[in-house]
Short mmCIF file of the C-alpha atoms (twelve columns), coordinates in Angstrom:
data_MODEL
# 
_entry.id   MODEL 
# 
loop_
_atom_site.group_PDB 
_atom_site.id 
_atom_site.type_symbol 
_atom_site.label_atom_id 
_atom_site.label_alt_id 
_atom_site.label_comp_id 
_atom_site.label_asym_id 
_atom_site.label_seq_id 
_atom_site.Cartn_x 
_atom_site.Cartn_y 
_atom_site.Cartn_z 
_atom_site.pdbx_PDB_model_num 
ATOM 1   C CA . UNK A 1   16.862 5.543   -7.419  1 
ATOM 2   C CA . UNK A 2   18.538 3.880   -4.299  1 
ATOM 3   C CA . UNK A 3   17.490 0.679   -2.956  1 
ATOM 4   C CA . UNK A 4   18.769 -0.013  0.144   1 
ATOM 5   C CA . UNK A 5   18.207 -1.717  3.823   1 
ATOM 6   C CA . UNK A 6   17.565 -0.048  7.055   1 
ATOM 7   C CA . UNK A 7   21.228 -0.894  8.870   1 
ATOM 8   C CA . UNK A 8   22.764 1.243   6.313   1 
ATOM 9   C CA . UNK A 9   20.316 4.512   7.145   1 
ATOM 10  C CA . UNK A 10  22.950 6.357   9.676   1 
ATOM 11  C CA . UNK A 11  24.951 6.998   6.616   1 
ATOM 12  C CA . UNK A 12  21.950 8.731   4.966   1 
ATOM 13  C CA . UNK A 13  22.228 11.236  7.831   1 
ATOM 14  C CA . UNK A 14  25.269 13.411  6.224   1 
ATOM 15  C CA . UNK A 15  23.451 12.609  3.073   1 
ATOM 16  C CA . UNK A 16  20.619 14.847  3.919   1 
ATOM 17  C CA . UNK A 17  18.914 15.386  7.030   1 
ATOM 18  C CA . UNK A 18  15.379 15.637  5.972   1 
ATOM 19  C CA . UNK A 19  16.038 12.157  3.902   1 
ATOM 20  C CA . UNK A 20  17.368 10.602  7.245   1 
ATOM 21  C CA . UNK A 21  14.745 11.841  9.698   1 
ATOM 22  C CA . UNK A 22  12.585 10.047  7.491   1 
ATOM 23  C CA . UNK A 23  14.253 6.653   7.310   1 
ATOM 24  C CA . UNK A 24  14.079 6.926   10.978  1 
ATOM 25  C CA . UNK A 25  10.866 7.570   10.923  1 
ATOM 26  C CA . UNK A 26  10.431 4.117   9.066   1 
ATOM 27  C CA . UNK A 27  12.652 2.530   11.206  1 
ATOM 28  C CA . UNK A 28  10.557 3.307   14.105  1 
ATOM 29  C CA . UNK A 29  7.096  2.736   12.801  1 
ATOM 30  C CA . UNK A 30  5.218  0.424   14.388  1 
ATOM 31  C CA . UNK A 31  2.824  -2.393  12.156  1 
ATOM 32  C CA . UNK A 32  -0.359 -0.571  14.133  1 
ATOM 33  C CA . UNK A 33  0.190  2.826   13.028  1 
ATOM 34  C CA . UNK A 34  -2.644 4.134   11.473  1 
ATOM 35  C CA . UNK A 35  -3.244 5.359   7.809   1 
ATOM 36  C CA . UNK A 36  -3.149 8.817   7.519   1 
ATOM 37  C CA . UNK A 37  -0.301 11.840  6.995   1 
ATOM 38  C CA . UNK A 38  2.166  12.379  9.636   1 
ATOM 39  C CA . UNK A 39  4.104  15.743  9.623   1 
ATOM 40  C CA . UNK A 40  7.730  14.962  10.424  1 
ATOM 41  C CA . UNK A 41  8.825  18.025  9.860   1 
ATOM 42  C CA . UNK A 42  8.306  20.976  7.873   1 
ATOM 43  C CA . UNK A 43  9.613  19.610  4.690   1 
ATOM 44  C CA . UNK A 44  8.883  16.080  5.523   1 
ATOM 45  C CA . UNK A 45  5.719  14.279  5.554   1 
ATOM 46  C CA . UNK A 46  4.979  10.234  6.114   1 
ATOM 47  C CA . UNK A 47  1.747  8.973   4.316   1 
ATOM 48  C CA . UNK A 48  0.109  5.519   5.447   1 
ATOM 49  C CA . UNK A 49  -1.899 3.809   3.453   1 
ATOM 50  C CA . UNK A 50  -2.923 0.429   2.782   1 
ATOM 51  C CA . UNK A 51  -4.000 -1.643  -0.386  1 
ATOM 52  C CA . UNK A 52  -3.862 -4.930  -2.246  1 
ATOM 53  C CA . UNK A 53  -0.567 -5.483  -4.729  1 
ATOM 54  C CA . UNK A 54  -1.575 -7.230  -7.996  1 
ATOM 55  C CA . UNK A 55  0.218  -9.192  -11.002 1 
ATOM 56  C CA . UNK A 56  -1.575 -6.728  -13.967 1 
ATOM 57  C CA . UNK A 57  -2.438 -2.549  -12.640 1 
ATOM 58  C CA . UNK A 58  -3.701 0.595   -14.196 1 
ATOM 59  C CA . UNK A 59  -0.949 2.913   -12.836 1 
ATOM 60  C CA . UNK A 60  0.880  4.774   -14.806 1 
ATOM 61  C CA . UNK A 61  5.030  5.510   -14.543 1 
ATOM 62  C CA . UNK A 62  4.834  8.669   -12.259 1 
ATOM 63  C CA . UNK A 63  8.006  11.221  -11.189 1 
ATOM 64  C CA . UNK A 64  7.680  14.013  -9.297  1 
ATOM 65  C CA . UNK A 65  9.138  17.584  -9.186  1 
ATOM 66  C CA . UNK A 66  9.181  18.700  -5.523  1 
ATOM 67  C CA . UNK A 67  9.683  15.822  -3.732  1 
ATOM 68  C CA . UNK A 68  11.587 12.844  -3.073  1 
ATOM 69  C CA . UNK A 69  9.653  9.666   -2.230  1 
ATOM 70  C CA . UNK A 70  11.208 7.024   -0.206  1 
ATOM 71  C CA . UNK A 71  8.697  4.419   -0.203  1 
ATOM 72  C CA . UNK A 72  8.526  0.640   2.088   1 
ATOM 73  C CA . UNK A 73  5.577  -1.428  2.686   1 
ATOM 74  C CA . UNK A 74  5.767  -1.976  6.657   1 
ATOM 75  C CA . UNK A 75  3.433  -4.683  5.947   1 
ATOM 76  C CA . UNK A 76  3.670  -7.307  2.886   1 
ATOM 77  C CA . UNK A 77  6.173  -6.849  0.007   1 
ATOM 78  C CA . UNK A 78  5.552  -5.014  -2.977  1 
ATOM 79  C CA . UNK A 79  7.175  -4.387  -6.755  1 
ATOM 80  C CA . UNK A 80  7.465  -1.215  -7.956  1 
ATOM 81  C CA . UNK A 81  8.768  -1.157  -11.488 1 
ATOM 82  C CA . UNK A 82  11.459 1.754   -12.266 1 
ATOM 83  C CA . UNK A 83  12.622 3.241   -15.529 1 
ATOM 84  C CA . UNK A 84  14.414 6.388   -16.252 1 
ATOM 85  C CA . UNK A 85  11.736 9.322   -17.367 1 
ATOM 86  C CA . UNK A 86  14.256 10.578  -20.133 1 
ATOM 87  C CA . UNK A 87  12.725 9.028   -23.175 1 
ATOM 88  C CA . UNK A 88  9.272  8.001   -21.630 1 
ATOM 89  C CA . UNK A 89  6.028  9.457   -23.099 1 
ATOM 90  C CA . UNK A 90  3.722  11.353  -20.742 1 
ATOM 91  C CA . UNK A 91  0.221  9.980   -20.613 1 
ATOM 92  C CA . UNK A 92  -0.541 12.940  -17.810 1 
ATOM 93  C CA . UNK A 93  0.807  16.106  -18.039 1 
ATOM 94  C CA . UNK A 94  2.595  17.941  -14.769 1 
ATOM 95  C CA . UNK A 95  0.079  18.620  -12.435 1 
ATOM 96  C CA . UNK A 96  1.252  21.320  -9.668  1 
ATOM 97  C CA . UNK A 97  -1.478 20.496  -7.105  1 
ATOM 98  C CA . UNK A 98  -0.236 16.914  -7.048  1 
ATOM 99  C CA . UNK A 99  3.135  17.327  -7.642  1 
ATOM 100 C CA . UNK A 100 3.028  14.803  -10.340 1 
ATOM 101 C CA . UNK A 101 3.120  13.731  -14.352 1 
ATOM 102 C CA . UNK A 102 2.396  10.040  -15.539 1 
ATOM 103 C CA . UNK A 103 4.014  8.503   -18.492 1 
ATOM 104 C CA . UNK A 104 4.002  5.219   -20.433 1 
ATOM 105 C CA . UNK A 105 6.543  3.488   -22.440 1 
ATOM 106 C CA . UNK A 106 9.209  3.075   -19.834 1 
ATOM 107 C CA . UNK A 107 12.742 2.647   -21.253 1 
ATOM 108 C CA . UNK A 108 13.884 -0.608  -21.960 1 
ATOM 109 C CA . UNK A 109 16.246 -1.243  -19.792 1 
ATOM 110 C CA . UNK A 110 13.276 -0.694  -16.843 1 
ATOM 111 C CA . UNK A 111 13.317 -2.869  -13.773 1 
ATOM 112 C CA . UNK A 112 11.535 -3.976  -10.982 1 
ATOM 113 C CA . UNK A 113 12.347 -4.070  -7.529  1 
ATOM 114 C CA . UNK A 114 11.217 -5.643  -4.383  1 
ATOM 115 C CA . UNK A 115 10.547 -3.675  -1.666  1 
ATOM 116 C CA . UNK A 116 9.765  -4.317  2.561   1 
ATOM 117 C CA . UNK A 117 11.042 -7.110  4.969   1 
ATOM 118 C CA . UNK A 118 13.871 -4.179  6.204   1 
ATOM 119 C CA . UNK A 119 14.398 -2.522  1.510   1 
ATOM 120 C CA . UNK A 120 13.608 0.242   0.887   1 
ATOM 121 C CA . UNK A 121 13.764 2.494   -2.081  1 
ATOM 122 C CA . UNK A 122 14.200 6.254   -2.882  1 
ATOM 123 C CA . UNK A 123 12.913 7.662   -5.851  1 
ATOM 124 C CA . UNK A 124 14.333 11.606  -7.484  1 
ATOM 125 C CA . UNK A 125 12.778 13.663  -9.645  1 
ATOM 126 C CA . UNK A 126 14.255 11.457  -12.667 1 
ATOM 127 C CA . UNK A 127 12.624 8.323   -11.701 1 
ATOM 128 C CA . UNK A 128 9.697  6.778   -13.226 1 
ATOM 129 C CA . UNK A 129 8.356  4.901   -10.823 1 
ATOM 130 C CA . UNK A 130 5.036  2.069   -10.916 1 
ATOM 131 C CA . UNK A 131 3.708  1.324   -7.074  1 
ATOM 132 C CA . UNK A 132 1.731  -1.300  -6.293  1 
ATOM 133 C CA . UNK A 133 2.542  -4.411  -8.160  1 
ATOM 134 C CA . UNK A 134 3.219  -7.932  -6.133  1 
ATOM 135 C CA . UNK A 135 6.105  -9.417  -5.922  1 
ATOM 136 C CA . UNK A 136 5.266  -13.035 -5.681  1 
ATOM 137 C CA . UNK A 137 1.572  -13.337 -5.458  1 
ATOM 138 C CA . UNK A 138 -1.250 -10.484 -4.572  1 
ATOM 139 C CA . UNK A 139 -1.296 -9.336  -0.929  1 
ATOM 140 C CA . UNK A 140 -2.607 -7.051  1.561   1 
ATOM 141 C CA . UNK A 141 -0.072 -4.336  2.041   1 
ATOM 142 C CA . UNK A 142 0.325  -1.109  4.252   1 
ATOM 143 C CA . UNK A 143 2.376  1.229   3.286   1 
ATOM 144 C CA . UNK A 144 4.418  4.270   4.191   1 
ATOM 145 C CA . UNK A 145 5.666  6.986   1.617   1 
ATOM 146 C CA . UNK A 146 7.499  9.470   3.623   1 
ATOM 147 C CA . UNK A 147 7.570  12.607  1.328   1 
ATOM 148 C CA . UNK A 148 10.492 15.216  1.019   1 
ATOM 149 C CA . UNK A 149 10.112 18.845  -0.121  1 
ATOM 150 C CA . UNK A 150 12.885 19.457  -2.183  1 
ATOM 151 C CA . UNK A 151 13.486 23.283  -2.184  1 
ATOM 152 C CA . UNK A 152 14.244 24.640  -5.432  1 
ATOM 153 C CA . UNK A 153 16.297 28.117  -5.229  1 
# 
């Protein structure tokens, strides 16, 4: 996982250039941009959506294998809890059409962090991730994921 704020993003850019055009993309978006899936590129995708954070949620630790999520809540703040997937145990087996397995029992050295107001975070394949917790109290949030195909060789 890297948290991390948007004046560092140019260095992302020799990093990987799918992982930068969407930090860009994040940079740029505007507080009125509708939900909905916005093709970046051909391996990049942004997803808007919007929700309500709360203290106690049914979601699951999820990873996935194909892409890379780099999630920030444009609007609001939100708490996603991390933990390393390595000795979790999956509730939800891998499931292709998703891209996605859910697991419980995150390791104990798990942690939380706070994401929006100019943080984001990006999550690999290895990282359990929980979405949608609130930081301080519950709150409206919207929210972009953008979404990068990792090819596999």
């Amino acid at each position: 996982m890297i948290l991390d704020t948007f004046c560092n993003i140019q260095s992302y850019e020799s990093f990987s250039e799918d992982i930068f055009k969407g930090l860009v993309f994040l940079k740029d978006a505007n507080t009125n941009i509708s939900k909905g899936i916005y093709k970046i590129n051909t391996r990049v995708n942004a997803i808007v959506e919007e929700y309500q954070t709360s203290f106690q949620n049914e979601f699951a630790f999820e990873s996935h294998k194909n892409v890379i999520d780099i999630q920030y809540p444009i609007i609001g703040l939100e708490r996603v809890l991390w933990s390393p997937i390595d000795d979790m145990k999956i509730k939800t087996p891998y499931d292709s059409e998703n891209d996605c397995t859910y697991y419980t029992n995150p390791h104990t050295q798990a942690t939380q962090v706070d994401i929006g107001n100019e943080i984001f975070a990006i999550f690999f394949e290895n990282d359990g991730h929980s979405p949608k917790h609130c930081s301080i109290r519950p709150e409206f949030i919207k929210k972009i994921t953008i979404k990068v195909r990792i090819d596999r060789f």
